[in-house]
C-alpha positions as YAML, in Angstrom:
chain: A
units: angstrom
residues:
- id: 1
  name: UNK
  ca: [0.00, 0.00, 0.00]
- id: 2
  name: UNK
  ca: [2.95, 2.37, 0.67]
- id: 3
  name: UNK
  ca: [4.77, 2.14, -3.06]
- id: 4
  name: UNK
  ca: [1.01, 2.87, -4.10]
- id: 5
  name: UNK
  ca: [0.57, 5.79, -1.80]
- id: 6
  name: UNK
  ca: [4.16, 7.32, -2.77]
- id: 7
  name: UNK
  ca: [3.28, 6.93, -6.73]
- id: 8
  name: UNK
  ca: [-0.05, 8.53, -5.77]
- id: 9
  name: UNK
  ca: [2.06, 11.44, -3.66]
- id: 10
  name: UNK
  ca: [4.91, 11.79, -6.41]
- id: 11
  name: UNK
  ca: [2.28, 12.30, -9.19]
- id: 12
  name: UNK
  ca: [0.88, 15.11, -7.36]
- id: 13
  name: UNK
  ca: [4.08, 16.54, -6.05]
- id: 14
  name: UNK
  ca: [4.62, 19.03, -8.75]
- id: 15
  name: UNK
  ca: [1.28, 20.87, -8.62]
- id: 16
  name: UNK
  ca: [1.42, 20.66, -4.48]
- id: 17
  name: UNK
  ca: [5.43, 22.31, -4.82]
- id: 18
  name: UNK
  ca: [3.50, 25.06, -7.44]
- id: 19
  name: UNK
  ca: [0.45, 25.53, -4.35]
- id: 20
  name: UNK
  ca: [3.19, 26.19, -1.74]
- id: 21
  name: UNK
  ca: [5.63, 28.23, -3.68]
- id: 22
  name: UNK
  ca: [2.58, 30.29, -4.83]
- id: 23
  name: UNK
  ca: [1.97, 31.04, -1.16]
- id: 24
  name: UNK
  ca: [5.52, 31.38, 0.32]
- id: 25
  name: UNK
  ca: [7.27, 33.04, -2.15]
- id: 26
  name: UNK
  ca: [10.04, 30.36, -1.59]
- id: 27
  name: UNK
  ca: [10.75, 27.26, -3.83]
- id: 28
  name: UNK
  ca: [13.23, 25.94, -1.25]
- id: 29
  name: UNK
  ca: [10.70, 26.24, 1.86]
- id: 30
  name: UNK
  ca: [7.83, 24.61, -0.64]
- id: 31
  name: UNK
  ca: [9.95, 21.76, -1.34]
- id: 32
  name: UNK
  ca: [10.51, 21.20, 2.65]
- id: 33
  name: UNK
  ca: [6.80, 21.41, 2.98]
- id: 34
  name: UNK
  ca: [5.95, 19.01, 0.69]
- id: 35
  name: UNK
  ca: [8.53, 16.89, 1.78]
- id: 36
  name: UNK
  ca: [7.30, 17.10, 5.36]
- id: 37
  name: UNK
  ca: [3.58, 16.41, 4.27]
- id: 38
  name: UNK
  ca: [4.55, 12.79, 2.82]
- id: 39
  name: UNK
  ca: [5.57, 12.12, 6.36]
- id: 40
  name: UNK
  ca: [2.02, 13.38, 7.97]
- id: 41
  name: UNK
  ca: [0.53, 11.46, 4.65]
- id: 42
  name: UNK
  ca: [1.72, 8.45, 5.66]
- id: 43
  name: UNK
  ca: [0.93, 8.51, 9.47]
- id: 44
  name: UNK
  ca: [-2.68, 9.40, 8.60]
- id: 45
  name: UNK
  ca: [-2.90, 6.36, 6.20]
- id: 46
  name: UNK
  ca: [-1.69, 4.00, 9.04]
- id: 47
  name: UNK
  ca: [-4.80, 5.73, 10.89]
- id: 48
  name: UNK
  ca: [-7.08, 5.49, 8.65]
- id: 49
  name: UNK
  ca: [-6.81, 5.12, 4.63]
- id: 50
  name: UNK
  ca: [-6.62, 8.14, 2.60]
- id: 51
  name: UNK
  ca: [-9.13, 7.98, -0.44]
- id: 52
  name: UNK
  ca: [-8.40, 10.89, -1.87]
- id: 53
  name: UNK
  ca: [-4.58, 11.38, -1.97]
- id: 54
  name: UNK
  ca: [-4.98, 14.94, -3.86]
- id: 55
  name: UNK
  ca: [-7.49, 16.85, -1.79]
- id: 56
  name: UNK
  ca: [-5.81, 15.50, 1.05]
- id: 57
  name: UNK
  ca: [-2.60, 16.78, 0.52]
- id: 58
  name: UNK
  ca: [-3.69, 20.24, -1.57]
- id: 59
  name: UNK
  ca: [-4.92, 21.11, 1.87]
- id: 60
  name: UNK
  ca: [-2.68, 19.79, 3.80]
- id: 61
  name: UNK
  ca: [0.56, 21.34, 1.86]
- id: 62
  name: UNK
  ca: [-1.85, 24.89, 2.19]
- id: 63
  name: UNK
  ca: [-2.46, 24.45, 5.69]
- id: 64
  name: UNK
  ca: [1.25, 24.00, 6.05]
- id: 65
  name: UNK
  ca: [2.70, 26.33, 4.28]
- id: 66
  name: UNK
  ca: [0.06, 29.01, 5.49]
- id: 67
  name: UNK
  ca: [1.88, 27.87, 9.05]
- id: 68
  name: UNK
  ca: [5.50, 28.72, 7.72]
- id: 69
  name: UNK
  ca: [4.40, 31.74, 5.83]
- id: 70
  name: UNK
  ca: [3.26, 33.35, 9.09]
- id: 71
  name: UNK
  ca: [6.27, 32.41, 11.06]
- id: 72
  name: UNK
  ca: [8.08, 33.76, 7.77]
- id: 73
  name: UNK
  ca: [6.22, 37.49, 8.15]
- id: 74
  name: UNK
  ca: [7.86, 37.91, 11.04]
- id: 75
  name: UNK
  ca: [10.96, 37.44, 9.86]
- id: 76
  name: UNK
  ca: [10.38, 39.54, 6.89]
- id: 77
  name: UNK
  ca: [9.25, 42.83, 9.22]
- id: 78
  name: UNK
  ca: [12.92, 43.01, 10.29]
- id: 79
  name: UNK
  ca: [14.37, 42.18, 6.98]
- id: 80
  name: UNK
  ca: [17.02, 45.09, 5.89]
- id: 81
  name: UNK
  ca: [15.91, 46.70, 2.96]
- id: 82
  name: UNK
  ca: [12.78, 45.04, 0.08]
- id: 83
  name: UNK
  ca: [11.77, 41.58, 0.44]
- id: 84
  name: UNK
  ca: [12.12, 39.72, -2.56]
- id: 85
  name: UNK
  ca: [10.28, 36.25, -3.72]
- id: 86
  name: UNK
  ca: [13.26, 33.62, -4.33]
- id: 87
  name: UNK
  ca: [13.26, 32.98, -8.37]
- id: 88
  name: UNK
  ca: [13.69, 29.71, -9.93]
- id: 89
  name: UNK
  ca: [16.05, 30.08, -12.85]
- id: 90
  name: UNK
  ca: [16.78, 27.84, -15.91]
- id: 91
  name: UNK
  ca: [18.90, 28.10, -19.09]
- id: 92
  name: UNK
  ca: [16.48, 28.87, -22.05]
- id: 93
  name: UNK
  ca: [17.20, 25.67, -23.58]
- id: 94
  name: UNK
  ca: [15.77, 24.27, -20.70]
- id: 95
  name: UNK
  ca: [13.43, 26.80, -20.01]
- id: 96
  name: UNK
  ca: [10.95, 25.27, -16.87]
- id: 97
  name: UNK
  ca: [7.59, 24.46, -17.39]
- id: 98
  name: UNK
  ca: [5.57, 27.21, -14.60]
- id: 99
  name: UNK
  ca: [1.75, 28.35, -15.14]
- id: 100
  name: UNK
  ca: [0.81, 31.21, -14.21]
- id: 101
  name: UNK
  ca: [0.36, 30.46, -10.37]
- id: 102
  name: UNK
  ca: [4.29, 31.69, -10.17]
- id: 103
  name: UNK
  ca: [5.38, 34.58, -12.31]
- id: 104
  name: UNK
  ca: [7.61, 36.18, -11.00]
- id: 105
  name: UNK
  ca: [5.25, 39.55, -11.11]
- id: 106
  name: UNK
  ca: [2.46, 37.71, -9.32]
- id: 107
  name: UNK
  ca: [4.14, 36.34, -6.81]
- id: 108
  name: UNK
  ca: [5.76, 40.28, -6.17]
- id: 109
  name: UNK
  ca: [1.99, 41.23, -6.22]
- id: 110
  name: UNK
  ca: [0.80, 38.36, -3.29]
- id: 111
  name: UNK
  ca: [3.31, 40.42, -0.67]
- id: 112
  name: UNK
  ca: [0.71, 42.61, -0.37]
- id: 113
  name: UNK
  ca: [-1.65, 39.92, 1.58]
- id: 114
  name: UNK
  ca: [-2.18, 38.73, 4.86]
- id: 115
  name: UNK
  ca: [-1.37, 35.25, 4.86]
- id: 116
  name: UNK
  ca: [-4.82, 34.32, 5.00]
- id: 117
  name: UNK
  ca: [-6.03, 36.08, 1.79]
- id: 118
  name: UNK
  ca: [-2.62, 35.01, 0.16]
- id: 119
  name: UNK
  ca: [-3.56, 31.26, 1.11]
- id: 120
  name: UNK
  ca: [-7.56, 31.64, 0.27]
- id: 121
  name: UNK
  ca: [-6.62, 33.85, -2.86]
- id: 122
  name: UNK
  ca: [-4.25, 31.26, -4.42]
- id: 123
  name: UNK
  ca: [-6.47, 28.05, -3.61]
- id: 124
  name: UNK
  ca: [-9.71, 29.49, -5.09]
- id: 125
  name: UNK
  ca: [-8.12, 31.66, -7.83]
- id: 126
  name: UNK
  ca: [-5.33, 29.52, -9.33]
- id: 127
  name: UNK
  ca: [-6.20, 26.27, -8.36]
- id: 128
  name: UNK
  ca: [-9.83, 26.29, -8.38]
- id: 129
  name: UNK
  ca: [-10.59, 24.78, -5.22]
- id: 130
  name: UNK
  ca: [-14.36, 25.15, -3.89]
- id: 131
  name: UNK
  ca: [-14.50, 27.80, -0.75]
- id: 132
  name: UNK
  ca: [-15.91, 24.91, 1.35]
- id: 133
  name: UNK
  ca: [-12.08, 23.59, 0.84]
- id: 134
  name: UNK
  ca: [-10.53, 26.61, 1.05]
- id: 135
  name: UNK
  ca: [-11.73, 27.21, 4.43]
- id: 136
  name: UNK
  ca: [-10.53, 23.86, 5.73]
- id: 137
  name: UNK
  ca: [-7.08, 24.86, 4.75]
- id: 138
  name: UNK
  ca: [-7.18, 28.29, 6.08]
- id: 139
  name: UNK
  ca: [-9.30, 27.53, 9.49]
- id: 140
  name: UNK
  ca: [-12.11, 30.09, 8.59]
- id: 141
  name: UNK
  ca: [-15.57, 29.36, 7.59]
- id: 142
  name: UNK
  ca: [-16.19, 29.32, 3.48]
- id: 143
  name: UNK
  ca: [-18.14, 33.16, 3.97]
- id: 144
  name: UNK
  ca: [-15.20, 34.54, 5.50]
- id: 145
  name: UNK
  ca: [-12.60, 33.04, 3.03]
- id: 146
  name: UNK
  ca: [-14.89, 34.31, 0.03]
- id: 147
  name: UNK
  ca: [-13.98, 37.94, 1.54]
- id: 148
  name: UNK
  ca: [-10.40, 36.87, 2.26]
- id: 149
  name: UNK
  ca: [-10.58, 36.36, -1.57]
- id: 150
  name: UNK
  ca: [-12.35, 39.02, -2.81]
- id: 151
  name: UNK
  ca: [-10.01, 41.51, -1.00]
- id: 152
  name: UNK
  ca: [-6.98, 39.59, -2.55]
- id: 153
  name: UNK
  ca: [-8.41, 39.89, -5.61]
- id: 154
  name: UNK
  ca: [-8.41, 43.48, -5.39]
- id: 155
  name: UNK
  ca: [-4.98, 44.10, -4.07]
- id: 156
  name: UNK
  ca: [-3.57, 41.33, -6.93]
- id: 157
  name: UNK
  ca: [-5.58, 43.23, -9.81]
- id: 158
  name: UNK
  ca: [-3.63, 46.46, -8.38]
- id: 159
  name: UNK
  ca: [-0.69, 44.96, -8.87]
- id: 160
  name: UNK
  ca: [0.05, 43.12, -11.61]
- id: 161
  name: UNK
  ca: [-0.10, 43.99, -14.99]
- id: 162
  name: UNK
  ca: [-3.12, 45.24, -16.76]
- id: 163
  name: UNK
  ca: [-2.19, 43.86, -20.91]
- id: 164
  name: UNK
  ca: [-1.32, 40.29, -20.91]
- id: 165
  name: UNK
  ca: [1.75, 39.75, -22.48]
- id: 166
  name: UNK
  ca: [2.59, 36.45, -24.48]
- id: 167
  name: UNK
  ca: [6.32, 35.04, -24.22]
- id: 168
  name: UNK
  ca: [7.36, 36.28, -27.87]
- id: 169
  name: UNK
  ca: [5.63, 39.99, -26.51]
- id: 170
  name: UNK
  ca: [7.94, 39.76, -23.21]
- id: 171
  name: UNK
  ca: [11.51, 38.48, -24.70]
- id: 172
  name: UNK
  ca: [10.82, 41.56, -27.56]
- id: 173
  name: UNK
  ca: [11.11, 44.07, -24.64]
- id: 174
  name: UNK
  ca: [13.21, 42.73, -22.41]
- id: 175
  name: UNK
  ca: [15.41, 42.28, -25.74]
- id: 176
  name: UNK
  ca: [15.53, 45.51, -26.80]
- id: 177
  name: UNK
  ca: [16.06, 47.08, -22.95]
- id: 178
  name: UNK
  ca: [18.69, 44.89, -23.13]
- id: 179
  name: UNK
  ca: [20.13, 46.08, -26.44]
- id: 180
  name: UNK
  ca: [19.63, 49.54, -25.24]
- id: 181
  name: UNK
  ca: [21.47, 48.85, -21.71]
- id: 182
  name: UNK
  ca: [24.60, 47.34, -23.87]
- id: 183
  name: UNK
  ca: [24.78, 50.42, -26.26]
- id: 184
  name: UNK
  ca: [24.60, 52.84, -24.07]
- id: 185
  name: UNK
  ca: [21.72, 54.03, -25.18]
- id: 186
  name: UNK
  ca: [19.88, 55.74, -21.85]
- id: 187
  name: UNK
  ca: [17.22, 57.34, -23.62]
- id: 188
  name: UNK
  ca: [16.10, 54.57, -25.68]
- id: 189
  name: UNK
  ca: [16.13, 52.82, -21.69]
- id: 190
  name: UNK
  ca: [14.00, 55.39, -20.51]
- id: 191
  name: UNK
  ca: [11.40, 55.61, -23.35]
- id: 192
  name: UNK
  ca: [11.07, 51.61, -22.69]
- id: 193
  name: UNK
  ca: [10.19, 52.09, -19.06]
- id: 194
  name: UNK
  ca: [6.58, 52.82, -17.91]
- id: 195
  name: UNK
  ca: [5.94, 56.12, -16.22]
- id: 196
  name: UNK
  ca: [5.27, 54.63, -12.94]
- id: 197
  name: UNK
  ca: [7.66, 51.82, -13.26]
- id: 198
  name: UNK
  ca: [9.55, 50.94, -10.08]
- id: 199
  name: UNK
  ca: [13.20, 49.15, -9.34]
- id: 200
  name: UNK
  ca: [13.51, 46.80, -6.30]
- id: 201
  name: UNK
  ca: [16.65, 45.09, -4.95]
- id: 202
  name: UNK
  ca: [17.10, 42.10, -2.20]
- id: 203
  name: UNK
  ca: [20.70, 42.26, -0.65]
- id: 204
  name: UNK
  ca: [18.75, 40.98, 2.41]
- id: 205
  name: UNK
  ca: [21.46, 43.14, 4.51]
- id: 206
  name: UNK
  ca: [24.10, 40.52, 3.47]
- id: 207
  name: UNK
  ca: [25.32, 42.46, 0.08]
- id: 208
  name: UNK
  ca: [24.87, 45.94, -1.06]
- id: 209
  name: UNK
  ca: [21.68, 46.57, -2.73]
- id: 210
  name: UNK
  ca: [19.26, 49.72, -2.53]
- id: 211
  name: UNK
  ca: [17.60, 49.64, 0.43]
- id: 212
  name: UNK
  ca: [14.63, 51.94, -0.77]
- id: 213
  name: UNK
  ca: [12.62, 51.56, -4.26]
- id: 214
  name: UNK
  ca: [14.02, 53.42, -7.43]
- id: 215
  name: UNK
  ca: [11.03, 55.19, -8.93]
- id: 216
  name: UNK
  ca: [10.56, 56.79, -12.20]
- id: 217
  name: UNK
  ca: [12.10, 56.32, -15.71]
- id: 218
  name: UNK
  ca: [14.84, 58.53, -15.60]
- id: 219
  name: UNK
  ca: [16.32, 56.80, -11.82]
- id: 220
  name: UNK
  ca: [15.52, 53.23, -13.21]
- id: 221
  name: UNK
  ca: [17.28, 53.90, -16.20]
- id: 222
  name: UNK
  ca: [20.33, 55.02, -14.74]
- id: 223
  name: UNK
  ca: [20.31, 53.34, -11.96]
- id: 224
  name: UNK
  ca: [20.42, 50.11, -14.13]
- id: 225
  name: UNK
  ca: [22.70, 51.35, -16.60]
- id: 226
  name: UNK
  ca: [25.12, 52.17, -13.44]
- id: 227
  name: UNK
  ca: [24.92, 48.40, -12.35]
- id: 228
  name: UNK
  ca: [25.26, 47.37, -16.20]
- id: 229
  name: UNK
  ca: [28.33, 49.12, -16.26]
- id: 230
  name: UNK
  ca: [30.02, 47.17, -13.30]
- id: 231
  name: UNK
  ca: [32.53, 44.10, -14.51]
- id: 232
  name: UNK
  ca: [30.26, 40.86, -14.82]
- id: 233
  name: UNK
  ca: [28.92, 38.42, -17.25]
- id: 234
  name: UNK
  ca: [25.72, 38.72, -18.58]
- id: 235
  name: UNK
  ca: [23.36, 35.43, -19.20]
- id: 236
  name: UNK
  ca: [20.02, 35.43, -20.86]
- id: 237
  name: UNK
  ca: [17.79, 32.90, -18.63]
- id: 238
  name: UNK
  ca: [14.64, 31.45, -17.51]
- id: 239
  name: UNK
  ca: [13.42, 33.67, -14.58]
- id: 240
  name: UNK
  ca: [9.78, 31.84, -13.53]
- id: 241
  name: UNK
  ca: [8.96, 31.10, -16.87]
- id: 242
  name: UNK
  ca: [9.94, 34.57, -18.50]
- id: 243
  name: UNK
  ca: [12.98, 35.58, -19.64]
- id: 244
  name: UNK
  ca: [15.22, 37.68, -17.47]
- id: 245
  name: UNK
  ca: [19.25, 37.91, -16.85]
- id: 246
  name: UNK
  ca: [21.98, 35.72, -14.66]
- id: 247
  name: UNK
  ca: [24.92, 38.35, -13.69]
- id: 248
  name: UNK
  ca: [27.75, 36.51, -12.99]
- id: 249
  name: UNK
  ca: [31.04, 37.85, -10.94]
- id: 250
  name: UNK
  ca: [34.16, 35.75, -11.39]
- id: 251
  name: UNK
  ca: [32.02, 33.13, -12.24]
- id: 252
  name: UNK
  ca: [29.77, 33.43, -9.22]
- id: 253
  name: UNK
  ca: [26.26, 33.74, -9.62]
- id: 254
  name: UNK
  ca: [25.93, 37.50, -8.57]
- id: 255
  name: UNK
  ca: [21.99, 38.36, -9.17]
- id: 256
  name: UNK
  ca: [19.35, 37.30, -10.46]
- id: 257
  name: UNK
  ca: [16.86, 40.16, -12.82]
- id: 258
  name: UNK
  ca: [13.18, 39.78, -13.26]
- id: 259
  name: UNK
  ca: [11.37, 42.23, -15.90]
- id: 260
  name: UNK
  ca: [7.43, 42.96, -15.51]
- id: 261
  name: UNK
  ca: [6.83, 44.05, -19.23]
- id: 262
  name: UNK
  ca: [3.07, 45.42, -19.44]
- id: 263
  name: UNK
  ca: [1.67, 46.36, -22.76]
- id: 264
  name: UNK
  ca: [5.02, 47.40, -24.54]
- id: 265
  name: UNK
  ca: [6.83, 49.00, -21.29]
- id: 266
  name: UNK
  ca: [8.59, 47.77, -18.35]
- id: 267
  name: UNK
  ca: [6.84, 48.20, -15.11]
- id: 268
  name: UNK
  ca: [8.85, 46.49, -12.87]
- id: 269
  name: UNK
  ca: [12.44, 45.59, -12.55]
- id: 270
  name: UNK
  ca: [13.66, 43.42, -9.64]
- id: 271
  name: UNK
  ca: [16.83, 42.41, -8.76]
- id: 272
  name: UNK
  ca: [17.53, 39.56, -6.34]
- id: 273
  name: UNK
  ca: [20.90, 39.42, -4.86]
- id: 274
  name: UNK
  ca: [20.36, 37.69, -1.68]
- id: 275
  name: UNK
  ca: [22.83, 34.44, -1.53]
- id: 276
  name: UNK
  ca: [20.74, 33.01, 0.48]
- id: 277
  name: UNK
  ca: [18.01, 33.18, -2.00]
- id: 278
  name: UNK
  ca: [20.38, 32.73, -4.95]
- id: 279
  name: UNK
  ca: [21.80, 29.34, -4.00]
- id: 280
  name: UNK
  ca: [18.19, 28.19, -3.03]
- id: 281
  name: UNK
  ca: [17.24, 29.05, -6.90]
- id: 282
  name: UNK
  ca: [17.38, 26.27, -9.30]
- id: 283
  name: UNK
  ca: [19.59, 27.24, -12.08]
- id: 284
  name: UNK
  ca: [20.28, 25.13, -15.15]
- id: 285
  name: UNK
  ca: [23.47, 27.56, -15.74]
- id: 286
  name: UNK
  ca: [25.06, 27.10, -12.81]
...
């Protein structure tokens, strides 16, 4: 019964990984959860056999990571400087397969929940779970996760792009921006970025990074052609399923860079340089 319950478990263990990355923020801390929830799996079998392997553990990775996430918040009030989401990286030839449940821009957008709506928002919103469900993973009753939701909703719409943008859309901007930042070229970088768009970088207190948001065009543009500037190799990668760039310091892995393109502008730029967070990112390259 075991080797049927672990093929059961391992068939669902990418989708649960995607649920509790999609609520932490952090692919290394989902992992640990899911790996933690095969244990409690099996001791609830040997109680009593689990019919339904999937809803089972959906809401028992949820209710788990919903734990860590709110031991995590408290971590992250005293964090020095922006708070970051850890990327996953991949060469482009082996670009990863992610839905939408973990763009990089989304899961920058979800930092603006409570744990609660973050949980309630991602279960009913990506992965379509009824509220009745919901609110077994999140401890509140289905009317108060369907507000939970609804106010997620809100703060999600706020901040995440308002144009879909295909791949072919996003690696034509981020291309060019690129182009631009290798020329020289700070106007053309500054007629690429949106009016509002915004510049965030995770040091984490560990490496030198801004501790404050760069706002505005004209201080992203420079800001980021200052950084371009700096010695380093350049790589072209798989940032959540997007394309983004690998800087590399005497063939380190220095930062990771994740572009928000909405419409035909760049809305958000943000630049992970955390180690921590960097050698918890899978990367293909490295």
């Amino acid at each position: 019964m075991t080797d049927e319950l672990a093929a059961a478990y391992d068939a669902e263990r990418p989708r649960l990984v995607r649920v509790a990355y999609a609520i932490l923020g952090s692919h290394a801390e989902a992992e640990d959860v899911v790996a933690d929830c095969w244990l409690r799996l099996v001791a609830a079998d040997e109680r009593e056999p689990v019919r339904d392997v999937a809803a089972w553990a959906t809401v028992t990775v949820a209710r788990a990571a919903l734990d860590v996430l709110r031991s995590a918040r408290v971590r992250r009030e005293t964090y020095v400087g922006p708070w970051l989401p850890e990327p996953v990286v991949a060469d482009l030839e082996d670009r990863v397969s992610l839905d939408d449940s973990v763009r990089y821009a989304l899961l920058v957008a979800l930092e603006r929940l409570t744990p609660a709506e973050r949980t309630a928002w991602v279960l009913h919103d990506i992965f379509e779970m009824p509220f009745d469900e919901v609110a077994g993973a999140v401890g509140r009753s289905p009317e108060a996760v369907r507000q939970l939701a609804r106010r997620a909703r809100q703060h999600v719409a706020a901040g995440t792009p308002r144009v879909a943008v295909d791949a072919s859309t996003h690696d034509r901007v981020v291309g060019a921006f690129l182009g631009a930042t290798a020329g020289g070229d700070l106007a053309g970088l500054v007629r690429m970025l949106d009016p509002s768009v915004v510049l965030t970088s995770d040091g984490g207190g560990v490496v030198n990074a801004a501790r404050r948001p760069v706002l505005g065009p004209d201080k992203v543009a420079r800001f980021f052609a200052g950084v371009a500037r700096k010695d380093g190799q350049v790589e072209v990668v798989d940032v959540n399923g997007r394309t983004g760039i690998a800087w590399r310091v005497g063939g380190h892995l220095h930062s990771v860079v994740s572009f928000t393109v909405d419409g035909e502008l760049i809305t958000r730029i943000d630049i992970v340089l955390a180690p921590a967070k960097l050698s918890a990112a899978r990367s293909a390259a490295q």
